[in-house]
C-alpha positions as CSV (number, residue, x, y, z in Angstrom):
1,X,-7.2,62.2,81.4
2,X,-6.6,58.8,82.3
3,X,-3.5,56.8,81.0
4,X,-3.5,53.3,80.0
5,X,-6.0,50.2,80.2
6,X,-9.2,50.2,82.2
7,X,-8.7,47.1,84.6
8,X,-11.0,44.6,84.3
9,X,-11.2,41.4,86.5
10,X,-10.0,37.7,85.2
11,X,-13.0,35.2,84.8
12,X,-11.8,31.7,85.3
13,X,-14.5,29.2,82.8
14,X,-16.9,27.5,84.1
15,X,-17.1,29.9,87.3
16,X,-19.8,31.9,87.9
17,X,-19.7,35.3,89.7
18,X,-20.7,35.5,93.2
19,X,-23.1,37.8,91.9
20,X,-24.6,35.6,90.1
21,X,-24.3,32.5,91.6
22,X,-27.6,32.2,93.5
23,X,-29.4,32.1,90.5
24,X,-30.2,29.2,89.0
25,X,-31.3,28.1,85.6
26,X,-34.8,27.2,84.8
27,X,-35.1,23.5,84.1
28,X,-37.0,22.9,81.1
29,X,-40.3,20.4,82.2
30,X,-39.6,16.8,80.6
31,X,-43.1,15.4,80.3
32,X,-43.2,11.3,80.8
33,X,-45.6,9.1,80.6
34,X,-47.4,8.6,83.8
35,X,-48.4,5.2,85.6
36,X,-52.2,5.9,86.6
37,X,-53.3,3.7,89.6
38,X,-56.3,2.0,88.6
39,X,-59.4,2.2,90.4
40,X,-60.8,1.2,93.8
41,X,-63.7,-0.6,91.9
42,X,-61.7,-2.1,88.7
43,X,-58.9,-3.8,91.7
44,X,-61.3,-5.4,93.5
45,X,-63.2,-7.0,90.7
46,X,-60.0,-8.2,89.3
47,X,-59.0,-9.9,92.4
48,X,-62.1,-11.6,93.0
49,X,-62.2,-13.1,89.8
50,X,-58.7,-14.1,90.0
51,X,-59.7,-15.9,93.7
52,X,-62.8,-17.8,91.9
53,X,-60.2,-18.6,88.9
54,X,-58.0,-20.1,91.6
55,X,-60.6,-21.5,93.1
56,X,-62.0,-23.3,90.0
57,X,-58.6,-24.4,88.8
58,X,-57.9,-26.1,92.2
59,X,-60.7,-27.4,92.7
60,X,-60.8,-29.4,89.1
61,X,-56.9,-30.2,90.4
62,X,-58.5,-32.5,92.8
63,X,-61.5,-34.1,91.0
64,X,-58.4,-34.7,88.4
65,X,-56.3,-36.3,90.8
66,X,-58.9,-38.2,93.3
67,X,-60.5,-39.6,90.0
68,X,-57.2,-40.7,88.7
69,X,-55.9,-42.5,92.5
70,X,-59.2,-44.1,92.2
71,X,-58.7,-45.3,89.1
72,X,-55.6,-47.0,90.0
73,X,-56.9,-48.3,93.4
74,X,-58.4,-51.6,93.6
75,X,-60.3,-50.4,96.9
76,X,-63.1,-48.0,96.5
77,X,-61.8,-44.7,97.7
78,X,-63.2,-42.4,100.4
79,X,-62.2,-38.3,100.5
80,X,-63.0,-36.7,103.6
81,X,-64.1,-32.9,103.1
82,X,-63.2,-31.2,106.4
83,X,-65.0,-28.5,107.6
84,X,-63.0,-24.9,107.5
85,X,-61.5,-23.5,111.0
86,X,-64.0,-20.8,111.8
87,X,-64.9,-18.8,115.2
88,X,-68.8,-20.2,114.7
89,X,-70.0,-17.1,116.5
90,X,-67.8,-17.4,119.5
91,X,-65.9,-14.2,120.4
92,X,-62.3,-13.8,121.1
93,X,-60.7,-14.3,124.6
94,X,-58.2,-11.4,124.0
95,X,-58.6,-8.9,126.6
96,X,-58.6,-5.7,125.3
């Protein structure tokens, strides 16, 4: 018959056994809302009608402002509507 105490080992808190330590506790799943990307479709009509918004407002910017200078000017005034910097059809000289 044995004498005396069984001997157990000392556990430290806050340690885990080397059995166990590979395990890992299940995180529980925290649910957020999510930011859905909008559609292909609903982008682009929202940036072309903010282009013909910026369009509109800039253009009535300069009927605002060339009526107003010519208003003001005792010479008739004459605005000069340049034509856009395009290719016209011509193809690039980059050599590919």
């Amino acid at each position: 018959m044995p004498q005396g105490k069984k001997k157990m080992k000392i556990q430290v808190l806050g340690r885990k056994s080397a059995k166990h330590s590979h395990m890992k506790k299940k995180a529980t799943a925290v649910k957020k809302g999510r930011y859905i990307a909008p559609k292909k479709a609903k982008e682009v009509k929202m940036s072309k009608l903010k282009k013909n918004l910026q369009k509109a407002i800039d253009s009535n910017n300069e009927k605002e402002v060339v009526a107003m200078a010519a208003a003001r000017e005792p010479r008739p005034m004459k605005v000069l509507n340049l034509p856009s910097p395009d290719l016209g059809g011509k193809k690039s000289t980059k050599k590919k």
